[in-house]
Each structure stands twice: as C-alpha cells, then as structure tokens.
N, C-alpha and C positions, 0 to 999 in steps of 0.2 A: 528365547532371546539370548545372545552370547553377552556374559559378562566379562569386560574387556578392562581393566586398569587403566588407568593414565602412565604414560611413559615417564620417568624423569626427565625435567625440564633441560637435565646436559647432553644428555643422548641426540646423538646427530643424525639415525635414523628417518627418512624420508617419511613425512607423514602422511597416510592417506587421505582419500576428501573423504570428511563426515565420519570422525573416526566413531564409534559406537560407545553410546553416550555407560559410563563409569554406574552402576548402581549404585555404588558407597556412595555416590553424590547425590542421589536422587530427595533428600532429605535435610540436606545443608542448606540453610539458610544463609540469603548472600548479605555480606557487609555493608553494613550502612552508610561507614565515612568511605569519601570517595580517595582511591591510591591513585599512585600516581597515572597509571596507564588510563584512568577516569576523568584525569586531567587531561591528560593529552588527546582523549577523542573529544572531549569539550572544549578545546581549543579549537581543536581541526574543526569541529562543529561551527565555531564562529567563524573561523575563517573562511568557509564556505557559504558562510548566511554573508559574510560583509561581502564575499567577490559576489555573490549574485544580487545582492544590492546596488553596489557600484554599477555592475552591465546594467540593468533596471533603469540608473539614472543616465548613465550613455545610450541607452537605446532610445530614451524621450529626445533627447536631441537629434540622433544619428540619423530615425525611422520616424522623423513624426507625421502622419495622417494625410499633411498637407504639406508637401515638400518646399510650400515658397515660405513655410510658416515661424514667427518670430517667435514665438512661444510653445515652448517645449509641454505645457500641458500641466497635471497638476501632479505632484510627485510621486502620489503612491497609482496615478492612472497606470500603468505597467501590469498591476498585480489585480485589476479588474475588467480579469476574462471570462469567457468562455462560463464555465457551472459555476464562475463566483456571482452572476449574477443571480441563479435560483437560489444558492444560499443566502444571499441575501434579500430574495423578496423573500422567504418563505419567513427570515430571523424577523424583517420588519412589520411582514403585511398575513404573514401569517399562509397556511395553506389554501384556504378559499377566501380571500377579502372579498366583502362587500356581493357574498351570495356567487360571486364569480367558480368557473370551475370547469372540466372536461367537456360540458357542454356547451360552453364557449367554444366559437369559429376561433379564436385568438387564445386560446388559452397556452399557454407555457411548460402544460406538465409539470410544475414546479414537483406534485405530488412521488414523482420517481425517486427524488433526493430522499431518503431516510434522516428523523428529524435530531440524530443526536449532535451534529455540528452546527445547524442552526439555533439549539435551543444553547447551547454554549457560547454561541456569536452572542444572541441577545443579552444573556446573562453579561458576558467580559462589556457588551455594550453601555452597561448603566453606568460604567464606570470609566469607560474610553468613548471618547462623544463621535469618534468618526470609524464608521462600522468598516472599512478596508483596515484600519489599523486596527482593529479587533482584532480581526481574524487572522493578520497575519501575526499578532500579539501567542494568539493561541496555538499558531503554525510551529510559532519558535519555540514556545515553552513545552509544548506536548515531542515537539522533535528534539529536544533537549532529553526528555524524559526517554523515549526512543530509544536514542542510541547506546543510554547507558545500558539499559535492557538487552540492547543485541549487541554489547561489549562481555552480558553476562553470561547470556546463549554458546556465542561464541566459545567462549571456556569452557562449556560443557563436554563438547566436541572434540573440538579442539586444543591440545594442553599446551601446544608451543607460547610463549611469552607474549608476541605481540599478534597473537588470534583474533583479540578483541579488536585493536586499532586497525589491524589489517581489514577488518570484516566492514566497520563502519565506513570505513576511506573507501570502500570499494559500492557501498549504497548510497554515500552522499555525492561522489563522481560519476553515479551512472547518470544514464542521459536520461531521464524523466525524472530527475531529483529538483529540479526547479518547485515541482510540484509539493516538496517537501518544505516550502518554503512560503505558498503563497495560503491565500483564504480557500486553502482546498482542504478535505475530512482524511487524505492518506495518514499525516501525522498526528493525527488524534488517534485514529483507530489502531495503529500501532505501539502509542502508547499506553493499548489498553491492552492489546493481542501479544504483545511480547511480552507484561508480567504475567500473564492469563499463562501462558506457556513456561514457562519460570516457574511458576504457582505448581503446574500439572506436574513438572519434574519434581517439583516438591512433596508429592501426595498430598497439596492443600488442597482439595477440592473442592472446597467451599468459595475461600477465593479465585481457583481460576474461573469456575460456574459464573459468578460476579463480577469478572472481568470479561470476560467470554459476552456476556450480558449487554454488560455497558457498549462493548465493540461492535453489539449487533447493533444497537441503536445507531451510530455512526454506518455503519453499509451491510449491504447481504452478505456481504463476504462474514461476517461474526458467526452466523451457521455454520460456514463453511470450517472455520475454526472450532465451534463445537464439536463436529461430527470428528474431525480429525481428534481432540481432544478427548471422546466419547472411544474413540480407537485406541488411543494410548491406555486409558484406565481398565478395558477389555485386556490389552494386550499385559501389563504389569500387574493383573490383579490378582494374587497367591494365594493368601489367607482368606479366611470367611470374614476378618474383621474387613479387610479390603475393600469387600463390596459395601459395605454400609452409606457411604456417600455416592454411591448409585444416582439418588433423588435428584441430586446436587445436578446432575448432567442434563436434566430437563429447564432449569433454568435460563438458557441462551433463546430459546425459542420465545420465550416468554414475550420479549420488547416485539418482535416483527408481530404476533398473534395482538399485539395489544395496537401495535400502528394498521394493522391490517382494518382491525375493529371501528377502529378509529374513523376509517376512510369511509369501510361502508355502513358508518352512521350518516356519513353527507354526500357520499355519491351510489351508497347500492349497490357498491361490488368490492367484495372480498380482493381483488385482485388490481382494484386501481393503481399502486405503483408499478406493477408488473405491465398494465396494460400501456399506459403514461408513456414508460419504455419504449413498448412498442410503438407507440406515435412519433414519440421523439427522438429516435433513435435505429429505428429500423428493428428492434431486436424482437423478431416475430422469432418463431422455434422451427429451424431448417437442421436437417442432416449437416452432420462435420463436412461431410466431403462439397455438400452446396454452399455450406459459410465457405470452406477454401477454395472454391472457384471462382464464385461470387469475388471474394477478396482479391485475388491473383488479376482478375478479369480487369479489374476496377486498377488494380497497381501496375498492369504492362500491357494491356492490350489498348490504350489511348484511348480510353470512354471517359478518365476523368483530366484533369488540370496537371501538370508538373507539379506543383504544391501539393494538391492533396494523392495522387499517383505517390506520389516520395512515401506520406503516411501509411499510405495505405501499405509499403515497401515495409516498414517501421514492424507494422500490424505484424506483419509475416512472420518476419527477421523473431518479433516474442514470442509468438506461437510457437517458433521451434525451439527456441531456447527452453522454453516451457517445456512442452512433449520429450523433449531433450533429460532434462532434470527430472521430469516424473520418473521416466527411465531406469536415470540411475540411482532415485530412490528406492526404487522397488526392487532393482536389481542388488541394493546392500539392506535390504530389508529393513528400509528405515517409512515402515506402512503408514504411519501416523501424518509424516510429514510429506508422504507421497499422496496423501489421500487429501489434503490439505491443500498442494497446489494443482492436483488433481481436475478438484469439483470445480475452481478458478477455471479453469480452462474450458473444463465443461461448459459453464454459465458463459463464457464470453465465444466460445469456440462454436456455436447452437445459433448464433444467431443468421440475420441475411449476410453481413457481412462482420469481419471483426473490426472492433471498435474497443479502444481504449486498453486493451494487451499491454501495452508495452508500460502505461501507466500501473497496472496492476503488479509489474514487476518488483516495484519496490514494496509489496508486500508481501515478497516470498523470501522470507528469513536464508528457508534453505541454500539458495541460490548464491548468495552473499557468503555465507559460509563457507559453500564447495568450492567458488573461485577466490577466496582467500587462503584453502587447503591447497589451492593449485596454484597461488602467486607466490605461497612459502616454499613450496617446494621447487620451484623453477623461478629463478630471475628471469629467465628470459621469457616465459609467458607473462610476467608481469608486467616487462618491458613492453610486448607486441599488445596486451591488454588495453594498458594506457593510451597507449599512441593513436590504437582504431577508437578510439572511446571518447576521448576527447573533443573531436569535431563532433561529433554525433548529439554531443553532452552541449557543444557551443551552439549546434544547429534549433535544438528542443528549448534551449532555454530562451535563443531569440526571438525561436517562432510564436512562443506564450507570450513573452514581454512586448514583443510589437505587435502579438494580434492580426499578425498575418503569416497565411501560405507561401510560400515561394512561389507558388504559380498566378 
C-alpha cells in the first residue's frame, strides 16, 4: 500500500479523485468541538431539510389525490410512502400480529425490512405520540450525525479545505437525498457505517466491529460493510500485535444470524427475509446480464407506463455509475472501498430486474468523495454537475412526496 502525505493546504496542485489515504493519520482521533467547516455543513444540512419541507407542503396542495379537493390532507401525509408503511407496521404491530404471517394470501412481507429502524421508531415513539414524526425525528438527527462523519472521511482523502463541505453538498443534492429525509433506515445506517469506517481508519476495531453491528441491524448492506472492513484490517495489518483484534471482525454477522433465528422460530425458514424479498419485490437470483435485460426491456421497449419506464431509466443510469466507481476504485487500488460498493451492486444487480440502485447511492461514501475531488478540480464539471442534477433531484423528490409515477 503507497504511503502518500497530505499536500499543504497552499499548493495549487490539481488534486486527484481519492487521493490515497495518509497513514500518519490512520490513528488520529477526530475532534470533538465542531469548527467552523462543521458548521457550515450543518447549516447546509438544515437548509436542505427546510427546502424539502416546504416542497412536502406545496406538494399537498399542488398534487392532491383528488384534484377537485378543498383540503390538502394532513401535514406530514407527504412523507408516508411507499416502505414507510412496513416500517411502521412492523414498530407498531410487530413482525407477525395476531399469528398472521407468509402464510397469509395478504400478507405484506413486512418480514424483508431488517428490525434495527423499527425498533428505534418504537422506542423515539414513547416519547413523540405520532409515529410519522418519529421517524422523520430520527431521519434528521441520525442525518445530522451523518454528514458530520462524511465531512470527516472526506479529510481523509482529501486535504483541500473545503473536501468536507464540498463532499456533503454533493450527497444531500443528489437525487434520491429526499430519502435522507423521510421515515426511511438510509440515514441511520449511515450514521452507524460512516463512524464504523472512521473507527477502522482508526485501528479501533472494537468499535468499528460495533458499529458495523449496529448497521447490520438497520439493512443487509452492514455485511456488506463488514467484509469491506474485514478487507481493510487484512490489507493494513503489520505487526503480530495487529492481528489481535481479528475476533472483533466476526461480530457484524452476529445481528442478521440472531434476526435470521428469530424468523425461523415462527415461520421454519432460515431465509424468510430473503424469501419475503422475493415475493415482494421480484428479487429471485438471475444472472447480471438477465437482471440488465430484464431491466432495459421493462425501461424502452414499452411493456411498462411512462412513470415507471422513467424508473426503471433511473435504475440503469445507477448501475453504471456504480460499475463505473467500482472501476476506478480498483483501478487506484482503493480494494476495501471497491469491495464495498462492489457486493452493493452485486445484491441489487442478481435480481429479476433492478430495483432501488439509485437509492442505494447515497450509501456509497466513495462516490460522494470522487465527484467532490472532480468539482474542486474543474468549475466547470461542477457547473455541468449541478445543472443535470437538479431536475433529476426535483423529479425524485416530487415523485416520493406525491406518491405518484408520472405515468
């Protein structure tokens, strides 16, 4: 692994994407009071939570339901879509109420969702009585926690001054950042995955292992994060004392083997969220090249709706971005973090068709980084960034908030 310095911060030198992270730093523990640049993405942070608030409340008027209709609906109805419903049957009524289950003709699959963001809805719930604003309670505080984290990543990497801000502004303007906003599990499990990785640069590996942990309970993707992190301590490990926290690396698995267990205490299979999936979701296990046909088929050959045809466009458009950045992680031998959004693609890219890619975007740190290394270095990519990003970012957030396709 090349050990590379940080440049000084006057040097006008063109930086590259993903400069190669400093090992003098590997060890530093980051500060606690926030400076001023921790302000400033927490500003930006709110001001991004208040503009997609306000559209939230224009959109109950603009889009409502019933077009002849006097009443715009009840305030926070906007931000109960789509998977905020299982989260919230699973926080109120539990995974199987009242004996119900997979063997119900009606059943929900509630059981796909992993239970670390409904058991945290319940909990914020004893103390916030209307379970929408729970969740989006815990949406802002964990996405608060978030971005400081990938303000700190950021400086890892990258040593120019505003890395950090630049990095953040570039996750909470992409187009599936609404998501970072509503009663969905992205901004918890980020605020578990980004000090989990923080921690590994750290050699703490007791605490990433237990952050690593906690993020598997919020989604599969927390393996996905271990094995990458299991990478990293393979790939920096020197010393014989090095390895001693080895043990530590088997703990992520731990929460999915105990929800596993869980399930087939009350339905008999080890695999019921996986299967769940599959009912609800199409996500049976097909070759890449059939999920990209499948997909393509369904986005331009007119078997689906203009609305979801668009999506399904959506789908494509992450995949390559994705495929894209595995790329050029591996091509700058940055294995950990390539392995990481790797297996992400893997799991989503296996299915009948692809589904939810573009959501999973905003759980790839790297990706946020690389095109912050390439908006510092070029205004004018930052300018052409913006501009295509924007609609794209207006289109995703109305289609959540109103709960409709365009088609």
């Amino acid at each position: 692994m090349s050990v590379i310095s940080p440049r000084p911060r006057e040097e006008t030198t063109p930086l590259p994407p993903l400069l190669p992270l400093p090992r003098t730093s590997c060890r530093r523990r980051p500060r606690l009071p926030l400076g001023a640049q921790d302000r400033d993405v927490l500003w930006l942070y709110l001001l991004t939570r208040t503009a997609l608030w306000i559209t939230a409340y224009g959109a109950r008027w603009l889009f409502p339901a019933d077009a002849g209709a006097r009443d715009p609906g009840p305030a926070l109805a906007p931000f109960e879509r789509w998977d905020w419903g299982h989260f919230l049957n699973v926080a109120r009524d539990g995974y199987f109420p009242a004996g119900s289950g997979p063997w119900d003709a009606e059943w929900d699959n509630r059981e796909a969702f992993f239970p670390g963001f409904p058991l945290a809805l319940r909990a914020v719930h004893t103390v916030v009585p209307s379970w929408t604003a729970a969740g989006l309670l815990i949406s802002f505080v964990t996405g608060g926690i978030a971005v400081l984290a990938l303000v700190r990543i950021a400086r890892l990497y990258l040593p120019d001054s505003d890395a950090g801000l630049r990095t953040t502004q570039l996750l909470l303007l992409s187009p599936c950042a609404v998501f970072l906003a509503t009663g969905y599990s992205e901004s918890l499990f980020l605020a578990l995955a980004l000090p989990a990785w923080l921690a590994a640069h750290r050699r703490n590996w007791p605490q990433a292992a237990t952050l690593a942990a906690l993020a598997t309970t919020v989604r599969i993707s927390g393996l996905f994060l271990a094995a990458s992190l299991a990478l990293h301590f393979v790939l920096t490990a020197r010393a014989r004392s090095d390895w001693r926290p080895l043990p530590w690396l088997a703990l992520p698995a731990l929460p999915a083997a105990l929800y596993s267990w869980y399930l087939h205490a009350r339905t008999g299979d080890w695999m019921a969220w996986k299967h769940a999936q599959e009912r609800g979701w199409y996500r049976h296990f097909h070759a890449p090249w059939e999920a990209w046909s499948n997909t393509w088929e369904s986005a331009f050959d007119q078997v689906q709706t203009t609305g979801y045809a668009f999506m399904f466009q959506a789908e494509l458009l992450a995949m390559v971005v994705g495929l894209a950045l595995v790329a050029l992680l591996a091509h700058r031998r940055h294995w950990p973090e390539a392995a990481y959004v790797g297996l992400s693609l893997w799991a989503l890219g296996t299915s009948y068709w692809y589904q939810s890619v573009p959501r999973a975007t905003l759980l790839w740190w790297p990706l946020w980084i690389t095109l912050a290394a390439w908006t510092l270095r070029s205004p004018r990519f930052r300018t052409a960034y913006f501009c295509l990003v924007a609609p794209l970012s207006t289109l995703f957030a109305l289609t959540y908030l109103t709960g409709r396709w365009a088609g």
